[in-house]
C-alpha positions in Angstrom: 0.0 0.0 0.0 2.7 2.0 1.1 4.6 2.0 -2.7 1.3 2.0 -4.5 0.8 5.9 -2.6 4.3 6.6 -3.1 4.1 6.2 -6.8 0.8 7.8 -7.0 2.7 10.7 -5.7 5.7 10.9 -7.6 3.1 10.6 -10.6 1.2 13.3 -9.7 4.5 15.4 -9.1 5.7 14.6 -12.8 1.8 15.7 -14.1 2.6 19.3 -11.9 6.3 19.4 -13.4 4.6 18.4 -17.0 2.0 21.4 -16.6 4.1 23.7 -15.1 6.4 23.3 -18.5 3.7 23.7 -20.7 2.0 26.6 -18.8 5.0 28.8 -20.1 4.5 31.1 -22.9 5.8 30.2 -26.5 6.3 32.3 -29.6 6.6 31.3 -32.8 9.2 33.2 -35.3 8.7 32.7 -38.9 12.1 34.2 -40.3 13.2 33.9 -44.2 16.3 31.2 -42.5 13.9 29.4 -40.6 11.6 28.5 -37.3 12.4 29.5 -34.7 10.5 28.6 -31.2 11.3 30.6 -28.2 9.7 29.4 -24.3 9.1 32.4 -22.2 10.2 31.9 -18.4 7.6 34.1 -16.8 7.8 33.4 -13.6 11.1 33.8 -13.4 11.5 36.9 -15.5 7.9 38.3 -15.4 8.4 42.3 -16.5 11.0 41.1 -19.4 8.7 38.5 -20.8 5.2 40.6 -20.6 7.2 43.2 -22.4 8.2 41.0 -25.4 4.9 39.8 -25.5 3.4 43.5 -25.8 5.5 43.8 -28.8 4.7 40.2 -30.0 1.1 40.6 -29.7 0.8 44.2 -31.5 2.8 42.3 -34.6 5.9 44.6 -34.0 8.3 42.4 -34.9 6.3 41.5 -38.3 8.9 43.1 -40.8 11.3 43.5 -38.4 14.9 41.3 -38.6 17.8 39.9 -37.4 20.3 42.7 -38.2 23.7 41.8 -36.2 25.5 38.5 -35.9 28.6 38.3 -33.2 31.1 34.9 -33.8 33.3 34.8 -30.7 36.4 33.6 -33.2 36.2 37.2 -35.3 35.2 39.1 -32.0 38.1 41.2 -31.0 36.1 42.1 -27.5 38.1 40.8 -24.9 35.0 39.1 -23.9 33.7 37.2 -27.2 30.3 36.4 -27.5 28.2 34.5 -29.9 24.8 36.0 -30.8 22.3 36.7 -33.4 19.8 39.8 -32.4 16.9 41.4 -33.7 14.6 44.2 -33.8 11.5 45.7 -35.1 11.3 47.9 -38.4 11.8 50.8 -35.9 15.1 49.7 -35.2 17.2 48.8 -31.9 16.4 52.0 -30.4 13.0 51.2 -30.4 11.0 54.0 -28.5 7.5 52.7 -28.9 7.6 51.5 -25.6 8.6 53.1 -22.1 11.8 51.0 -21.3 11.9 48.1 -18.6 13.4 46.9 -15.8 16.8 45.3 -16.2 15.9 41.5 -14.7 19.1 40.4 -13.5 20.5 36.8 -14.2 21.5 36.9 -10.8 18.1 37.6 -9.5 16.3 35.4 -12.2 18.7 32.4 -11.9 18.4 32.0 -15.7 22.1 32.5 -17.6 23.1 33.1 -21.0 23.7 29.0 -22.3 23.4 28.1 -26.1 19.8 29.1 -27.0 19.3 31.6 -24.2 16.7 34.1 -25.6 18.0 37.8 -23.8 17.2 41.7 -24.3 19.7 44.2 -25.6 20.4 46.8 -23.9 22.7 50.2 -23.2 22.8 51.3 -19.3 20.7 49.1 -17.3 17.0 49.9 -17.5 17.4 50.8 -21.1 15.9 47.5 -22.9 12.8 48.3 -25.5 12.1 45.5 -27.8 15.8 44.4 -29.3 16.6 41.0 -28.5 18.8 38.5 -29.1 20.1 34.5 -28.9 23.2 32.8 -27.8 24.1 30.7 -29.9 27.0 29.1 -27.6 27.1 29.2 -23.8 28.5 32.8 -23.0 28.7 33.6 -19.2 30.6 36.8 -20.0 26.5 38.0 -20.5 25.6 37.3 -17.4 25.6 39.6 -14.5 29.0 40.1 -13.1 30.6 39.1 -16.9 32.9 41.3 -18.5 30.9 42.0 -21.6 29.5 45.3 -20.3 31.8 47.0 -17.9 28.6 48.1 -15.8 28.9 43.9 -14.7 24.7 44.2 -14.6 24.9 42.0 -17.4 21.7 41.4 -19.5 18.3 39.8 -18.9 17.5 36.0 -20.1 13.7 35.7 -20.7 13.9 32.7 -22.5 15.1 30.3 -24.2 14.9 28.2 -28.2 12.9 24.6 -27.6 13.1 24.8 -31.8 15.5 26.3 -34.1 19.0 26.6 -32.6 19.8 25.1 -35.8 18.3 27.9 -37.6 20.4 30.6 -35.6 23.1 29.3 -35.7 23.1 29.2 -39.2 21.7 33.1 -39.0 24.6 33.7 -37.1 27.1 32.5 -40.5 25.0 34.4 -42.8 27.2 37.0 -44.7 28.1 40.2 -42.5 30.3 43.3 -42.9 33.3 44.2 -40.5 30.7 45.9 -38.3 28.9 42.9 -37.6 25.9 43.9 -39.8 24.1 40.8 -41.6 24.1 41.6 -45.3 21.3 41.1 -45.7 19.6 41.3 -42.9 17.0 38.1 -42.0 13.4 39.1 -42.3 11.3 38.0 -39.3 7.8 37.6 -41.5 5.6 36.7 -38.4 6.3 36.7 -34.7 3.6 34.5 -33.0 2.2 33.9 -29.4 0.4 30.6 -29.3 -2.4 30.5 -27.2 -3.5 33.8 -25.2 -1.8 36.5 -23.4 -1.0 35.2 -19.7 -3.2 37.2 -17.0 0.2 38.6 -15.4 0.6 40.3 -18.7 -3.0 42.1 -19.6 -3.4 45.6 -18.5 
Protein backbone atom coordinates (compact mmCIF):
# COMPACT_ATOMS: atom_id res chain seq x y z
CA UNK A 1 0.00 0.00 0.00
CA UNK A 2 2.70 1.98 1.05
CA UNK A 3 4.60 2.00 -2.66
CA UNK A 4 1.26 1.99 -4.50
CA UNK A 5 0.77 5.93 -2.65
CA UNK A 6 4.26 6.62 -3.09
CA UNK A 7 4.14 6.18 -6.79
CA UNK A 8 0.83 7.75 -7.01
CA UNK A 9 2.66 10.72 -5.65
CA UNK A 10 5.74 10.94 -7.57
CA UNK A 11 3.06 10.59 -10.58
CA UNK A 12 1.22 13.34 -9.66
CA UNK A 13 4.50 15.41 -9.07
CA UNK A 14 5.68 14.60 -12.81
CA UNK A 15 1.83 15.74 -14.09
CA UNK A 16 2.62 19.25 -11.88
CA UNK A 17 6.32 19.40 -13.42
CA UNK A 18 4.61 18.43 -16.99
CA UNK A 19 2.01 21.45 -16.60
CA UNK A 20 4.09 23.75 -15.14
CA UNK A 21 6.43 23.34 -18.52
CA UNK A 22 3.68 23.68 -20.70
CA UNK A 23 2.04 26.59 -18.81
CA UNK A 24 4.96 28.80 -20.10
CA UNK A 25 4.52 31.09 -22.91
CA UNK A 26 5.77 30.16 -26.48
CA UNK A 27 6.33 32.33 -29.55
CA UNK A 28 6.63 31.28 -32.85
CA UNK A 29 9.18 33.20 -35.33
CA UNK A 30 8.68 32.67 -38.90
CA UNK A 31 12.07 34.24 -40.26
CA UNK A 32 13.23 33.90 -44.16
CA UNK A 33 16.34 31.18 -42.54
CA UNK A 34 13.89 29.36 -40.64
CA UNK A 35 11.57 28.47 -37.34
CA UNK A 36 12.43 29.49 -34.68
CA UNK A 37 10.47 28.58 -31.25
CA UNK A 38 11.31 30.58 -28.17
CA UNK A 39 9.67 29.38 -24.29
CA UNK A 40 9.13 32.35 -22.19
CA UNK A 41 10.23 31.88 -18.43
CA UNK A 42 7.57 34.14 -16.84
CA UNK A 43 7.75 33.39 -13.57
CA UNK A 44 11.07 33.77 -13.40
CA UNK A 45 11.49 36.91 -15.53
CA UNK A 46 7.92 38.35 -15.39
CA UNK A 47 8.44 42.27 -16.49
CA UNK A 48 11.04 41.06 -19.39
CA UNK A 49 8.72 38.48 -20.85
CA UNK A 50 5.24 40.62 -20.56
CA UNK A 51 7.24 43.24 -22.44
CA UNK A 52 8.23 40.97 -25.39
CA UNK A 53 4.88 39.76 -25.51
CA UNK A 54 3.43 43.55 -25.76
CA UNK A 55 5.52 43.84 -28.79
CA UNK A 56 4.68 40.21 -30.04
CA UNK A 57 1.13 40.57 -29.65
CA UNK A 58 0.77 44.16 -31.46
CA UNK A 59 2.82 42.35 -34.63
CA UNK A 60 5.90 44.60 -34.04
CA UNK A 61 8.28 42.37 -34.93
CA UNK A 62 6.33 41.51 -38.34
CA UNK A 63 8.89 43.08 -40.80
CA UNK A 64 11.30 43.50 -38.38
CA UNK A 65 14.88 41.34 -38.56
CA UNK A 66 17.77 39.92 -37.41
CA UNK A 67 20.29 42.69 -38.16
CA UNK A 68 23.66 41.83 -36.20
CA UNK A 69 25.52 38.53 -35.90
CA UNK A 70 28.60 38.27 -33.24
CA UNK A 71 31.12 34.88 -33.77
CA UNK A 72 33.27 34.77 -30.70
CA UNK A 73 36.39 33.58 -33.19
CA UNK A 74 36.22 37.16 -35.35
CA UNK A 75 35.15 39.09 -32.04
CA UNK A 76 38.08 41.16 -31.04
CA UNK A 77 36.08 42.09 -27.51
CA UNK A 78 38.14 40.79 -24.86
CA UNK A 79 35.01 39.07 -23.91
CA UNK A 80 33.68 37.21 -27.20
CA UNK A 81 30.33 36.37 -27.47
CA UNK A 82 28.22 34.45 -29.95
CA UNK A 83 24.80 35.97 -30.84
CA UNK A 84 22.29 36.69 -33.43
CA UNK A 85 19.83 39.83 -32.44
CA UNK A 86 16.86 41.40 -33.69
CA UNK A 87 14.61 44.19 -33.81
CA UNK A 88 11.50 45.70 -35.07
CA UNK A 89 11.32 47.94 -38.40
CA UNK A 90 11.78 50.81 -35.90
CA UNK A 91 15.05 49.69 -35.23
CA UNK A 92 17.16 48.81 -31.90
CA UNK A 93 16.37 52.02 -30.37
CA UNK A 94 13.02 51.15 -30.43
CA UNK A 95 10.97 54.04 -28.48
CA UNK A 96 7.49 52.73 -28.93
CA UNK A 97 7.58 51.54 -25.57
CA UNK A 98 8.60 53.09 -22.14
CA UNK A 99 11.83 50.96 -21.26
CA UNK A 100 11.87 48.05 -18.63
CA UNK A 101 13.36 46.89 -15.85
CA UNK A 102 16.85 45.29 -16.17
CA UNK A 103 15.85 41.46 -14.67
CA UNK A 104 19.12 40.36 -13.50
CA UNK A 105 20.49 36.82 -14.17
CA UNK A 106 21.52 36.94 -10.76
CA UNK A 107 18.15 37.56 -9.52
CA UNK A 108 16.35 35.38 -12.19
CA UNK A 109 18.66 32.42 -11.90
CA UNK A 110 18.38 32.03 -15.68
CA UNK A 111 22.07 32.48 -17.56
CA UNK A 112 23.06 33.06 -21.00
CA UNK A 113 23.73 28.99 -22.33
CA UNK A 114 23.42 28.06 -26.05
CA UNK A 115 19.78 29.05 -26.98
CA UNK A 116 19.28 31.62 -24.15
CA UNK A 117 16.70 34.12 -25.62
CA UNK A 118 18.05 37.81 -23.77
CA UNK A 119 17.16 41.67 -24.32
CA UNK A 120 19.74 44.18 -25.61
CA UNK A 121 20.38 46.76 -23.92
CA UNK A 122 22.75 50.16 -23.21
CA UNK A 123 22.83 51.35 -19.34
CA UNK A 124 20.67 49.10 -17.29
CA UNK A 125 16.97 49.91 -17.51
CA UNK A 126 17.41 50.83 -21.10
CA UNK A 127 15.85 47.48 -22.90
CA UNK A 128 12.79 48.34 -25.52
CA UNK A 129 12.11 45.54 -27.82
CA UNK A 130 15.80 44.43 -29.31
CA UNK A 131 16.59 40.97 -28.52
CA UNK A 132 18.84 38.53 -29.05
CA UNK A 133 20.06 34.48 -28.89
CA UNK A 134 23.16 32.84 -27.80
CA UNK A 135 24.13 30.71 -29.90
CA UNK A 136 26.96 29.06 -27.57
CA UNK A 137 27.07 29.17 -23.79
CA UNK A 138 28.52 32.76 -23.02
CA UNK A 139 28.69 33.57 -19.21
CA UNK A 140 30.59 36.78 -19.99
CA UNK A 141 26.47 37.98 -20.50
CA UNK A 142 25.62 37.30 -17.38
CA UNK A 143 25.59 39.56 -14.50
CA UNK A 144 29.04 40.12 -13.07
CA UNK A 145 30.64 39.09 -16.89
CA UNK A 146 32.85 41.29 -18.49
CA UNK A 147 30.90 41.96 -21.63
CA UNK A 148 29.48 45.31 -20.26
CA UNK A 149 31.76 46.98 -17.93
CA UNK A 150 28.60 48.11 -15.76
CA UNK A 151 28.92 43.90 -14.66
CA UNK A 152 24.75 44.21 -14.57
CA UNK A 153 24.85 42.03 -17.38
CA UNK A 154 21.66 41.37 -19.49
CA UNK A 155 18.34 39.76 -18.87
CA UNK A 156 17.46 35.96 -20.06
CA UNK A 157 13.67 35.68 -20.68
CA UNK A 158 13.93 32.74 -22.47
CA UNK A 159 15.11 30.28 -24.21
CA UNK A 160 14.89 28.22 -28.22
CA UNK A 161 12.92 24.63 -27.63
CA UNK A 162 13.14 24.82 -31.76
CA UNK A 163 15.49 26.35 -34.05
CA UNK A 164 18.95 26.58 -32.64
CA UNK A 165 19.82 25.05 -35.84
CA UNK A 166 18.27 27.88 -37.60
CA UNK A 167 20.43 30.61 -35.58
CA UNK A 168 23.11 29.29 -35.75
CA UNK A 169 23.05 29.17 -39.22
CA UNK A 170 21.74 33.05 -39.02
CA UNK A 171 24.59 33.67 -37.14
CA UNK A 172 27.11 32.47 -40.52
CA UNK A 173 24.95 34.38 -42.84
CA UNK A 174 27.25 37.03 -44.72
CA UNK A 175 28.13 40.15 -42.46
CA UNK A 176 30.26 43.26 -42.89
CA UNK A 177 33.32 44.19 -40.51
CA UNK A 178 30.70 45.89 -38.28
CA UNK A 179 28.86 42.88 -37.62
CA UNK A 180 25.85 43.90 -39.78
CA UNK A 181 24.13 40.84 -41.57
CA UNK A 182 24.10 41.61 -45.26
CA UNK A 183 21.27 41.11 -45.74
CA UNK A 184 19.59 41.31 -42.91
CA UNK A 185 17.00 38.06 -42.00
CA UNK A 186 13.41 39.12 -42.26
CA UNK A 187 11.31 38.01 -39.33
CA UNK A 188 7.78 37.62 -41.50
CA UNK A 189 5.56 36.70 -38.38
CA UNK A 190 6.27 36.67 -34.72
CA UNK A 191 3.57 34.48 -32.96
CA UNK A 192 2.25 33.85 -29.39
CA UNK A 193 0.42 30.58 -29.27
CA UNK A 194 -2.43 30.50 -27.23
CA UNK A 195 -3.46 33.82 -25.20
CA UNK A 196 -1.78 36.48 -23.36
CA UNK A 197 -0.97 35.20 -19.69
CA UNK A 198 -3.15 37.25 -16.99
CA UNK A 199 0.22 38.62 -15.43
CA UNK A 200 0.57 40.34 -18.74
CA UNK A 201 -3.00 42.13 -19.59
CA UNK A 202 -3.40 45.56 -18.54
Amino acid sequence: MRTMMMAAALALSACATAANGADKPRVVLDTHAGRMVLELELERAPLTVCNFLSYVTDGDYEAGAFFRTVVSETNANPNPIDVIQAATPRGADDTLRPPVPLERTRDTGLGHVAGAVSMARDGPDTATSSFFIVTRDTPSLDFGGGRNPDGQGFAVFGRLVEGLDVARRIQMSPADAEEQLTPPVLIRTATLIGEVPPECRP
